[in-house]
LOVEXFI-615669 format. One record per atom (N, C-alpha, C): residue in one letter; x negated, y, z; atom name. Coordinates in Angstrom, 2 decimals. Layout:
BEGIN
 code       x       y       z site
    A       X       Y       Z   CA
...
This chain:
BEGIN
 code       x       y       z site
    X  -24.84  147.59  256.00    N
    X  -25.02  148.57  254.93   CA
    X  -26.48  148.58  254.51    C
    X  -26.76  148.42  253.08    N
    X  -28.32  148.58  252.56   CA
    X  -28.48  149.84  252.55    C
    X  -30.43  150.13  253.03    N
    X  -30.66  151.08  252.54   CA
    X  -30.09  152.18  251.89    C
    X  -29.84  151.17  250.47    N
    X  -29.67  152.99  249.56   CA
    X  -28.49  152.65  249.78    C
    X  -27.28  151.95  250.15    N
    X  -25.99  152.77  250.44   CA
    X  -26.04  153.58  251.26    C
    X  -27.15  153.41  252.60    N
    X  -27.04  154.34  253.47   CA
    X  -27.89  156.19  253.20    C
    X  -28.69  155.92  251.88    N
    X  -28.86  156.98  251.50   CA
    X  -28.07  157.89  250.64    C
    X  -26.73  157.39  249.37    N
    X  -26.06  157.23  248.55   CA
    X  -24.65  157.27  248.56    C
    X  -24.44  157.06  250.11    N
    X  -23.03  157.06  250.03   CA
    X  -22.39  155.54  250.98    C
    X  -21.50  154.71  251.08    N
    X  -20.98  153.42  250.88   CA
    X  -20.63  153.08  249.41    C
    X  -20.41  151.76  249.12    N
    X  -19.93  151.36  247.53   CA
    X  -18.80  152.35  247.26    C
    X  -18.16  152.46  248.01    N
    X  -16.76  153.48  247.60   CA
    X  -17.24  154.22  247.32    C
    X  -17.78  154.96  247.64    N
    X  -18.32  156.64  247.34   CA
    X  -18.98  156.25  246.11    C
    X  -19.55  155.54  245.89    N
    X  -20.31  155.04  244.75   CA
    X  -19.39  154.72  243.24    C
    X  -17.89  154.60  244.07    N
    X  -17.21  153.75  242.40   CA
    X  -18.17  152.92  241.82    C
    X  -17.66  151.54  242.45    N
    X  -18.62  150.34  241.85   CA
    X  -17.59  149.98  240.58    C
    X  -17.47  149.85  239.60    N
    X  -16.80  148.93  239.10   CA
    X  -17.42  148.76  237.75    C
    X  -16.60  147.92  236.51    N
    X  -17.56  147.97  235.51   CA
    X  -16.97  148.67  234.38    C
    X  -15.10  149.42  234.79    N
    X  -14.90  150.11  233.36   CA
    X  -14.32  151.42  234.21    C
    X  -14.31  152.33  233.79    N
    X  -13.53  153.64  233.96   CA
    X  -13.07  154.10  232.54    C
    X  -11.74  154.83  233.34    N
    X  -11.23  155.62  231.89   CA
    X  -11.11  157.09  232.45    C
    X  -11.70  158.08  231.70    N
    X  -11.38  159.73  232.40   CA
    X  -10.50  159.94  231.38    C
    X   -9.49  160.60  232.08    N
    X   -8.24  161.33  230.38   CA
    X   -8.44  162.45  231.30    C
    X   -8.51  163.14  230.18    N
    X   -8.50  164.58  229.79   CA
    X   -6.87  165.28  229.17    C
    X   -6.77  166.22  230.42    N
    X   -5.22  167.20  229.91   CA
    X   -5.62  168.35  229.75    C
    X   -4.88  169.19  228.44    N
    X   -5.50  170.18  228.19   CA
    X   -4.32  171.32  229.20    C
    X   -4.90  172.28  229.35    N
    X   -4.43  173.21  229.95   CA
    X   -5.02  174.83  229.13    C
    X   -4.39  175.50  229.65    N
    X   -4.77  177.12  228.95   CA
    X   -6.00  177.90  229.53    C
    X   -5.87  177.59  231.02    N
    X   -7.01  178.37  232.14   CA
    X   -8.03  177.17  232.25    C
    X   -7.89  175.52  231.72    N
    X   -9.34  175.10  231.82   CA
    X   -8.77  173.63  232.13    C
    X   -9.46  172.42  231.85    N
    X   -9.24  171.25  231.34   CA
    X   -9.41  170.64  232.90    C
    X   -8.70  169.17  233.00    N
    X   -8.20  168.37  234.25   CA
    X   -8.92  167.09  233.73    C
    X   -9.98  166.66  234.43    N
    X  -10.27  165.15  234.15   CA
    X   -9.79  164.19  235.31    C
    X   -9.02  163.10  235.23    N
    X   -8.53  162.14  236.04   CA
    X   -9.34  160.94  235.67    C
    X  -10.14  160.30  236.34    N
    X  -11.08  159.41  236.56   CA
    X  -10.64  157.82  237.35    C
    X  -10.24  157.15  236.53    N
    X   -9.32  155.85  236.83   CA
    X  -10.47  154.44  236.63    C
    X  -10.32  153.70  237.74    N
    X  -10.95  152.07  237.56   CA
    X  -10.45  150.96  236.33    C
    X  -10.95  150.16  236.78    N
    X  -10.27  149.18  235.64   CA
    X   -8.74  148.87  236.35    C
    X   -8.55  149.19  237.02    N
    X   -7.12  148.59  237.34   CA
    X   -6.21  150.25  236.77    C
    X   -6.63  151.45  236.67    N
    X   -6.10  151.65  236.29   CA
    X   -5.75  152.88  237.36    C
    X   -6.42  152.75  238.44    N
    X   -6.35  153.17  239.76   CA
    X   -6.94  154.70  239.87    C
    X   -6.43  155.80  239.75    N
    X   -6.94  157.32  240.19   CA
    X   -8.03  156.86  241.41    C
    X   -9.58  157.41  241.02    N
    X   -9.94  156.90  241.53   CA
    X  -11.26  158.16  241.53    C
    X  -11.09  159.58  241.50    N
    X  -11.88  160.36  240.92   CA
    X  -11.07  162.04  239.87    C
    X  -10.95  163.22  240.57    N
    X  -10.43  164.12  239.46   CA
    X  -11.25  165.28  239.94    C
    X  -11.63  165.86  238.68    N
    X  -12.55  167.11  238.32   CA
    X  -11.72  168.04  237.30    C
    X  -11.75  169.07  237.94    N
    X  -11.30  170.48  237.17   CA
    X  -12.34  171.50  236.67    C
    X  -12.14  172.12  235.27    N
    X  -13.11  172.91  234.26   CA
    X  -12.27  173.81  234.16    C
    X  -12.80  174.76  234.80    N
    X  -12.45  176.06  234.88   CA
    X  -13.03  177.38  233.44    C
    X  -12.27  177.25  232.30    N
    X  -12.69  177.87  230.69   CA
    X  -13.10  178.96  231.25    C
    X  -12.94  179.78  232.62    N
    X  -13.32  181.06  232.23   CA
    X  -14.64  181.27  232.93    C
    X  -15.54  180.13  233.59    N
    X  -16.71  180.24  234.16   CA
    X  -17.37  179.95  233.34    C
    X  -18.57  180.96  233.42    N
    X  -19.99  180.62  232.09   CA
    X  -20.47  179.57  232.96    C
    X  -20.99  179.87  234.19    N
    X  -21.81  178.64  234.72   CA
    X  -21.51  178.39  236.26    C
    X  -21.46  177.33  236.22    N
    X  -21.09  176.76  238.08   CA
    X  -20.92  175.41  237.96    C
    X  -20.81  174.82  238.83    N
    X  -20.70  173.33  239.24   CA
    X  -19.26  172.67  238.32    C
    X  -19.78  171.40  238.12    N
    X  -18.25  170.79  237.96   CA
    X  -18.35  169.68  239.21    C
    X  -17.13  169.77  239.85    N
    X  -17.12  168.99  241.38   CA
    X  -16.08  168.29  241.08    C
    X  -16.39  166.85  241.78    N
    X  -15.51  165.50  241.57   CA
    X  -14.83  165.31  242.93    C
    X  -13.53  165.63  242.90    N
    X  -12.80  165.01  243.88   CA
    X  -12.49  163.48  244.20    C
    X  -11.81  163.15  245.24    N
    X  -11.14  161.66  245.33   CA
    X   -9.75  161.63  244.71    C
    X   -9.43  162.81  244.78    N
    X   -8.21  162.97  244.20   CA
    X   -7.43  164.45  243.11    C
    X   -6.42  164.58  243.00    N
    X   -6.15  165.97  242.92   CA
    X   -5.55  167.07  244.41    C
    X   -5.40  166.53  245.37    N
    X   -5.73  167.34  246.42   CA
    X   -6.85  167.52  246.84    C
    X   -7.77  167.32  246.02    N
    X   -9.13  168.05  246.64   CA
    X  -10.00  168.70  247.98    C
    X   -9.28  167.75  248.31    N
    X   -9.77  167.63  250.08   CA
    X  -11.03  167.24  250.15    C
    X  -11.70  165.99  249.54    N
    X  -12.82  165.28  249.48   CA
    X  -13.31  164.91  248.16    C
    X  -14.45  165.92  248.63    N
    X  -15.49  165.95  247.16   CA
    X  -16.19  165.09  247.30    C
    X  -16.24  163.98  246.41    N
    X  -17.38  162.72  246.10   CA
    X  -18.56  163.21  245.76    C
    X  -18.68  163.77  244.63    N
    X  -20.46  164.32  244.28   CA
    X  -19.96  165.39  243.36    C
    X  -21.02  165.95  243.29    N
    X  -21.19  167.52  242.44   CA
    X  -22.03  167.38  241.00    C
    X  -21.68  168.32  239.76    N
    X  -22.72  168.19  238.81   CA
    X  -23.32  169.41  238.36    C
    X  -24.80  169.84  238.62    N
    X  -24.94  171.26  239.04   CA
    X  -26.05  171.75  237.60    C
    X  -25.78  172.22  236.93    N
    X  -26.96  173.36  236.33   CA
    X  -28.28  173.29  236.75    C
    X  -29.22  172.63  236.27    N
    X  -30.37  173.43  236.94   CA
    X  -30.31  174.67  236.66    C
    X  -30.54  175.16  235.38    N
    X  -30.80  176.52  234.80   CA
    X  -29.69  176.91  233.65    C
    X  -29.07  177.85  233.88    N
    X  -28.50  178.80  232.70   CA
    X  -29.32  179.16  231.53    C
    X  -30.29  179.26  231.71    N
    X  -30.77  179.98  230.51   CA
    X  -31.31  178.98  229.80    C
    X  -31.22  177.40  230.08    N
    X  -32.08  176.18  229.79   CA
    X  -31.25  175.68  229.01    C
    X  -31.31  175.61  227.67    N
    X  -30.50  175.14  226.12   CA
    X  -30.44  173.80  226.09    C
    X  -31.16  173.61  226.71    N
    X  -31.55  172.01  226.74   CA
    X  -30.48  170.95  227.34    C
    X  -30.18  172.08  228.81    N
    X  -29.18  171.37  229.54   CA
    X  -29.97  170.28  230.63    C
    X  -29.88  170.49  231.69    N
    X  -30.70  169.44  232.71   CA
    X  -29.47  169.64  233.89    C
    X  -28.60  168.51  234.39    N
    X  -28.12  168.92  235.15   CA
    X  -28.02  167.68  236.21    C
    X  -28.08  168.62  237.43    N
    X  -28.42  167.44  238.56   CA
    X  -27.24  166.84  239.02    C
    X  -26.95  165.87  239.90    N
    X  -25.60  165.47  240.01   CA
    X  -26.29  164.52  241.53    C
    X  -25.59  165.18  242.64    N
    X  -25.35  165.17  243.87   CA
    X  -24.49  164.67  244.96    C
    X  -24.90  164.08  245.88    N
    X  -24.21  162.89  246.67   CA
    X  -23.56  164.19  247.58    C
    X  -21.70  164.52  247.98    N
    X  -21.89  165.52  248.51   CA
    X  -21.81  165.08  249.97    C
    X  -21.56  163.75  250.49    N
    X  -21.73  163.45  251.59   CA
    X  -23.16  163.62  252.61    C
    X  -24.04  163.65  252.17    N
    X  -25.19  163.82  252.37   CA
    X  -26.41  165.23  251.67    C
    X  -25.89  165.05  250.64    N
    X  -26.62  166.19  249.81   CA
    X  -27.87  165.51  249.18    C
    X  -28.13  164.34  249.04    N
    X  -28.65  164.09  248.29   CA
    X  -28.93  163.95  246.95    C
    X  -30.12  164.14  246.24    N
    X  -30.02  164.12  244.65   CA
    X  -29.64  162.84  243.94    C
    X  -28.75  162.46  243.23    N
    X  -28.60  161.30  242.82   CA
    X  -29.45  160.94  241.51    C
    X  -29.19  161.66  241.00    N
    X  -30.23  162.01  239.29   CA
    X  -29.98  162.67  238.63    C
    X  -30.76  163.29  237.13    N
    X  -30.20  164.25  236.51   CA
    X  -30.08  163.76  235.60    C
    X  -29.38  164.61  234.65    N
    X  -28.85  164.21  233.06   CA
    X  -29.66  165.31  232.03    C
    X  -30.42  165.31  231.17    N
    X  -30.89  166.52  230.48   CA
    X  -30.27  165.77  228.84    C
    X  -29.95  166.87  228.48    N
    X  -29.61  166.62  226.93   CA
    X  -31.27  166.83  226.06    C
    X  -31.42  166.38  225.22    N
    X  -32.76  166.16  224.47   CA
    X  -32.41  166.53  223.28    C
    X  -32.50  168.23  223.54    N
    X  -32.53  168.94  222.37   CA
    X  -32.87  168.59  221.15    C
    X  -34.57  168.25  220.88    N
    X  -34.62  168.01  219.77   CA
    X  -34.22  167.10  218.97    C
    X  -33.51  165.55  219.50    N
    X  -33.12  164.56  218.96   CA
    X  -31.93  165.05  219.08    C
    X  -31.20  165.91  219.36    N
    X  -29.64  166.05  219.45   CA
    X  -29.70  166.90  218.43    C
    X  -30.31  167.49  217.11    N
    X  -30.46  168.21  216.10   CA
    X  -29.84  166.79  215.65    C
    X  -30.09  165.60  215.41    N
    X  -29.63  164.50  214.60   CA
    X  -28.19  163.81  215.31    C
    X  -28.65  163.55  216.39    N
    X  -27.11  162.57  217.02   CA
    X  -27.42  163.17  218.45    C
    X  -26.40  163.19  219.14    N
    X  -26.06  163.58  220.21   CA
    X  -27.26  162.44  221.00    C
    X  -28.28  162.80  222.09    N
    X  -28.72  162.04  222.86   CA
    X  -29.28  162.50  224.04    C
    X  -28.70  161.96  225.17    N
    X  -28.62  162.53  226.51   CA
    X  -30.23  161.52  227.37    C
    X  -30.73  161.95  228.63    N
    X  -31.52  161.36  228.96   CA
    X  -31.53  160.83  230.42    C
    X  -31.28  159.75  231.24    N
    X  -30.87  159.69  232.21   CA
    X  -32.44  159.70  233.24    C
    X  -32.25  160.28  234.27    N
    X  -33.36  160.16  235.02   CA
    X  -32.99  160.08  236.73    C
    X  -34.05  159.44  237.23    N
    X  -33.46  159.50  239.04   CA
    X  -33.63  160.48  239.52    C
    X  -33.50  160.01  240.84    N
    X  -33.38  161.34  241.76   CA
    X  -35.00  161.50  242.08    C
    X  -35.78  161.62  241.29    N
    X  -37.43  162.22  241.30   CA
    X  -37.53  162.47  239.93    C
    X  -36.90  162.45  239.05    N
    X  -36.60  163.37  237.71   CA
    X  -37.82  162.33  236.85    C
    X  -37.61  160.76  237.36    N
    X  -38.51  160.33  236.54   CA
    X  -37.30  159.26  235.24    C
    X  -37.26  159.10  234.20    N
    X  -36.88  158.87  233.04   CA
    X  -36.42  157.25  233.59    C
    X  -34.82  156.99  233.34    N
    X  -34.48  155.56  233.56   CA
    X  -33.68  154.96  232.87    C
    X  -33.11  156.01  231.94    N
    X  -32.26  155.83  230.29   CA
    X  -32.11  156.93  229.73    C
    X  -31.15  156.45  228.74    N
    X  -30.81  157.35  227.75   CA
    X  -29.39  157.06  227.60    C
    X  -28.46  157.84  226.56    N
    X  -27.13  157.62  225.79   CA
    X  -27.45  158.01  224.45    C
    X  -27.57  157.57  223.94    N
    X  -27.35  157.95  222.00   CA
    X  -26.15  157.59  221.35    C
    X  -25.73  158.68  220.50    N
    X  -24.43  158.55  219.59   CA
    X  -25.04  157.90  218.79    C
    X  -23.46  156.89  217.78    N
    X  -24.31  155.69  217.56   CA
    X  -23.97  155.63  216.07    C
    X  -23.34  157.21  215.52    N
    X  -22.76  157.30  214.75   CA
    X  -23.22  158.54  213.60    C
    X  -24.65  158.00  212.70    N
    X  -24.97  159.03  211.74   CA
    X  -23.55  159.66  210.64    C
    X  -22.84  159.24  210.43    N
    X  -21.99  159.25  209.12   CA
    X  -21.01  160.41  210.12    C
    X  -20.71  159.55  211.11    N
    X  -19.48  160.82  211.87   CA
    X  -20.37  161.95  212.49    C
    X  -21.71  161.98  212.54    N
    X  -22.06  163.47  212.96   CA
    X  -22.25  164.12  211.79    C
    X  -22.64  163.51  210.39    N
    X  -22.81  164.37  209.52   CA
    X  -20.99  164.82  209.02    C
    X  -19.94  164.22  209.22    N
    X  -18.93  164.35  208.68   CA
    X  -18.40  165.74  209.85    C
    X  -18.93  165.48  211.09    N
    X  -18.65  166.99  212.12   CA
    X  -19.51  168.17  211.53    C
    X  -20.84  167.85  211.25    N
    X  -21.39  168.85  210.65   CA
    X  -20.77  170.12  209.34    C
    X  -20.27  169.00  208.62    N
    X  -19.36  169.29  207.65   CA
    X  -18.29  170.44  208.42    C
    X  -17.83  170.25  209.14    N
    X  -16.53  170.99  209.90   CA
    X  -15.22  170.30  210.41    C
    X  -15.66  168.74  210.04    N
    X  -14.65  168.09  210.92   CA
    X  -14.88  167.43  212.72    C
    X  -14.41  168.62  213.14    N
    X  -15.09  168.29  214.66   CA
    X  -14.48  167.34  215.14    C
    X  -12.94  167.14  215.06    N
    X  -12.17  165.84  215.95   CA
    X  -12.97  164.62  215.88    C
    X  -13.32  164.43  215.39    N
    X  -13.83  162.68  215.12   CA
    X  -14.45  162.76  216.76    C
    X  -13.65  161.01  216.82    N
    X  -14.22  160.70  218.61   CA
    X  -15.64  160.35  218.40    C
    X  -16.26  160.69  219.68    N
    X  -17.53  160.26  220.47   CA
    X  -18.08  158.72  220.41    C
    X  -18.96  158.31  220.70    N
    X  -19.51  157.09  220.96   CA
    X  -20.41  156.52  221.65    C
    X  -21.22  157.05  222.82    N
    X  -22.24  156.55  222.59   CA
    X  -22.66  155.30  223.19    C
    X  -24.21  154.95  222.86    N
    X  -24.49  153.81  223.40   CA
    X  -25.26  153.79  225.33    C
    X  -25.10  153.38  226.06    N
    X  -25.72  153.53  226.80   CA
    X  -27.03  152.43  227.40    C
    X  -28.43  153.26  227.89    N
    X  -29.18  152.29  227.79   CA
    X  -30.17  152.75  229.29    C
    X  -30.62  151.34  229.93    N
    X  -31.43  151.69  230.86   CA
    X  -32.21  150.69  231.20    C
    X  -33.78  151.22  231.09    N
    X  -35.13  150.75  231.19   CA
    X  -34.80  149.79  230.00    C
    X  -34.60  150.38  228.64    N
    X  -34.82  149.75  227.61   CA
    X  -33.94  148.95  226.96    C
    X  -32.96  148.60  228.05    N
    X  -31.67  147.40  227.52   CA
    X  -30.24  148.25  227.35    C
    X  -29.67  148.00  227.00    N
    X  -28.28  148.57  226.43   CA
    X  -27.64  147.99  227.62    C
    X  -26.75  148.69  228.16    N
    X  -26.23  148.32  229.54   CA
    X  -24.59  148.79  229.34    C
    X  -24.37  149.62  228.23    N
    X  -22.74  149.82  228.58   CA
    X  -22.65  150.88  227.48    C
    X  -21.35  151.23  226.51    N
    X  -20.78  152.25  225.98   CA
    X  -19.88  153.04  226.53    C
    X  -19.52  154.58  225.88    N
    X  -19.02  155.33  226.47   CA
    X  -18.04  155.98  225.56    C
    X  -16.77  155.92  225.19    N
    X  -16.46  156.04  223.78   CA
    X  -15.04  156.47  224.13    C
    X  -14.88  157.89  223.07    N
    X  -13.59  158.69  223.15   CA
    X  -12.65  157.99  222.45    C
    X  -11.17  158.61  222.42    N
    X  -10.06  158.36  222.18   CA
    X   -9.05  159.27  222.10    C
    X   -8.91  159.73  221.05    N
    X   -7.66  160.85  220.69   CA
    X   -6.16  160.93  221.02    C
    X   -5.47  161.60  221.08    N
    X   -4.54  161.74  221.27   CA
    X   -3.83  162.50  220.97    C
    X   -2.58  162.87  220.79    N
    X   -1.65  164.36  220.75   CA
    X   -1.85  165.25  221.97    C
    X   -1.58  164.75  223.34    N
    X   -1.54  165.41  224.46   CA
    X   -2.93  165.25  225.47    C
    X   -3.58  164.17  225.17    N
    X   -4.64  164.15  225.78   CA
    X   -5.91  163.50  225.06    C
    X   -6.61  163.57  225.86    N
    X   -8.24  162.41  225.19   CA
    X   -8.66  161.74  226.31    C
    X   -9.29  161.08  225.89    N
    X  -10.16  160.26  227.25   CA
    X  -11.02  159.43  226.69    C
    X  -11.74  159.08  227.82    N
    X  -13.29  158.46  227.90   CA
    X  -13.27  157.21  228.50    C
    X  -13.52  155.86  227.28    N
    X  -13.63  154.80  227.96   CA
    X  -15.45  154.37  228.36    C
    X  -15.26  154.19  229.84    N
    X  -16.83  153.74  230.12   CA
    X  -16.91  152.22  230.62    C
    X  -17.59  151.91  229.80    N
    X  -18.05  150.42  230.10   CA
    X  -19.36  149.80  230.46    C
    X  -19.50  149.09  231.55    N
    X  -21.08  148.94  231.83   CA
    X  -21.20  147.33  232.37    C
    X  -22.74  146.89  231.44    N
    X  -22.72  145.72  232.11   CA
    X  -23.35  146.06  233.35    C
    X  -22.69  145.50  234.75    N
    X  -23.34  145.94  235.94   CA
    X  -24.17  144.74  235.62    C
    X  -24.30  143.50  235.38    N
    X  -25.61  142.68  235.82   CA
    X  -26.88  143.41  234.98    C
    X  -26.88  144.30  234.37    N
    X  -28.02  144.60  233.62   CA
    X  -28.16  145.97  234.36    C
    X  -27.34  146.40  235.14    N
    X  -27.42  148.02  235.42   CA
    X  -27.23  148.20  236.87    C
    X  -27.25  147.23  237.57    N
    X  -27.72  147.13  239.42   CA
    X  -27.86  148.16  239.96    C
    X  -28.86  148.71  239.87    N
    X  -29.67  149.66  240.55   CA
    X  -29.12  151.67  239.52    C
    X  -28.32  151.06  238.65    N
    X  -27.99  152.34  238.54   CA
    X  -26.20  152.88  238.71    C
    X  -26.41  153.78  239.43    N
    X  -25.69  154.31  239.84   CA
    X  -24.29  155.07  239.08    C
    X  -23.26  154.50  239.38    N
    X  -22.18  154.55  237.88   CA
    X  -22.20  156.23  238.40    C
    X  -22.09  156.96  239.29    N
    X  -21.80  158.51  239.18   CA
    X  -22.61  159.28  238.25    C
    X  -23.96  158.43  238.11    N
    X  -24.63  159.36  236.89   CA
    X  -23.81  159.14  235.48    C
    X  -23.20  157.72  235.61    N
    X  -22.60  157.57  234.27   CA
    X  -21.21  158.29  234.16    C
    X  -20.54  158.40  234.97    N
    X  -19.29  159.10  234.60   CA
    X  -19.71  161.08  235.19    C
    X  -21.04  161.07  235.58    N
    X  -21.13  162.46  235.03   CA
    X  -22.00  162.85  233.28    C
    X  -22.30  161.73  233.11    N
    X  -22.78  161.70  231.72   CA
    X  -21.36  161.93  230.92    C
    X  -20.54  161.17  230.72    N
    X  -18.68  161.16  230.36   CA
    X  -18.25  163.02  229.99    C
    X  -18.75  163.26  231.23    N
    X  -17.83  164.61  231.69   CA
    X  -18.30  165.33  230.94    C
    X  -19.75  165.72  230.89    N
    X  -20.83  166.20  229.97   CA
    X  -20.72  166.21  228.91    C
    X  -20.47  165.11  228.32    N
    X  -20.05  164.94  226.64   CA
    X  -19.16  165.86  226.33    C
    X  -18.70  165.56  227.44    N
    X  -17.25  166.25  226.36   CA
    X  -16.74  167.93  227.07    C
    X  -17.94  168.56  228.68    N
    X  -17.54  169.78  228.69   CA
    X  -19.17  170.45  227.82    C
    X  -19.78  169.58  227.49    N
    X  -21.38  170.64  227.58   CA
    X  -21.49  170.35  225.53    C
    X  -21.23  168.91  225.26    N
    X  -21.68  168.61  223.90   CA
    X  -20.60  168.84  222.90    C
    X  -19.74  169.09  222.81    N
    X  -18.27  169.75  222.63   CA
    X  -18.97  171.20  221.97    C
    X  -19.07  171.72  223.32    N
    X  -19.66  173.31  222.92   CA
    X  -21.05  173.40  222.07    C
    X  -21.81  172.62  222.20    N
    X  -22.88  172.94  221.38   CA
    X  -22.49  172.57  219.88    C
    X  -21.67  171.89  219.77    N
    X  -21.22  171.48  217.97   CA
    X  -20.41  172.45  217.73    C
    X  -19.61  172.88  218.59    N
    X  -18.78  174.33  218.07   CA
    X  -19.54  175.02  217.59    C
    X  -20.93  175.65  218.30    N
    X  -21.84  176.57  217.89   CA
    X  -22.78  175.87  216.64    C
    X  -22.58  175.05  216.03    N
    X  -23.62  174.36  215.26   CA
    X  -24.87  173.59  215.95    C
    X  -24.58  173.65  217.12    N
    X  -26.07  172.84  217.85   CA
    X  -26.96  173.77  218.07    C
């Protein structure tokens, strides 16, 4: 076992792979994300509870929720901005945080990825001026997009998909360009989109 698996988890705990799909079921008391590999494989489920202002969203291995993989925590409530840390729960270590970047998210949705010392190691940008001005307008359905990028190179997209009964999130990453980063920040980036950036377009941003 290397190092940082032994700080991080094993690869399992890690979900190595290079595509995930999260579908999303809607429910009345609060939304079900199921978190699947490329094979297709449940591999990851998180529950959003509509009637909490603020608390964790926690990633199971499964839907018996016996074993929590990692956590995605708030720094601050009162922080508009959105900075939220996301946590190894085997260990308790910080994995990295995600802060949304307010002022460029006045134009397109753009998230900021950073490690676990809160120093800057990507970004996600929506990749889509025409469909945010067409949400602006008041058409909110239009799916998501974004691009994902780290230490400068485009490493993978992250891109919704509608449905009647559900939605979901396809994530794609080139791992040879993205090694050293850790897919749990990316599929808590996923989750984010669509429980944290959702709500801020409801409100106008």
């Amino acid at each position: 076992m290397s190092e940082d698996d032994s700080k991080f988890g094993t690869l399992s705990s890690k979900l190595e792979d290079d595509e995930f799909v999260i579908e999303k079921k809607f429910f009345s008391l609060g939304n079900e994300y199921y978190i699947k590999d490329s094979n297709r494989k449940l591999v990851g489920f998180c529950q959003e509870k509509s009637l909490k202002l603020r608390g964790d969203l926690r990633v199971f291995k499964d839907e018996d929720k016996t074993e929590e993989l990692f956590r995605i925590k708030q720094q601050n409530f009162l922080d508009l901005t959105g900075t939220f840390q996301v946590i190894d729960k085997k260990n308790e270590q910080t994995i990295g945080y995600l802060k949304r970047n307010w002022t460029k998210s006045l134009v397109l949705g753009e998230w900021i990825i950073l490690d676990g010392q809160e120093e800057p190691i990507g970004k996600a940008i929506e990749d889509s001026l025409v469909k945010e001005a067409i949400r602006f307008k008041g058409l909110k359905v239009l799916p998501y997009r974004y691009k994902l990028y780290h230490r400068g190179e485009k490493v993978g997209v992250c891109k919704e998909r509608l449905t009647l009964l559900k939605n979901e999130y396809k994530l794609q990453i080139e791992t040879e360009l993205a090694q050293d980063l850790d897919n749990r920040l990316l599929l808590s980036l996923a989750l984010l989109i669509d429980v944290v950036e959702k709500k801020f377009k409801k409100i106008g941003k």
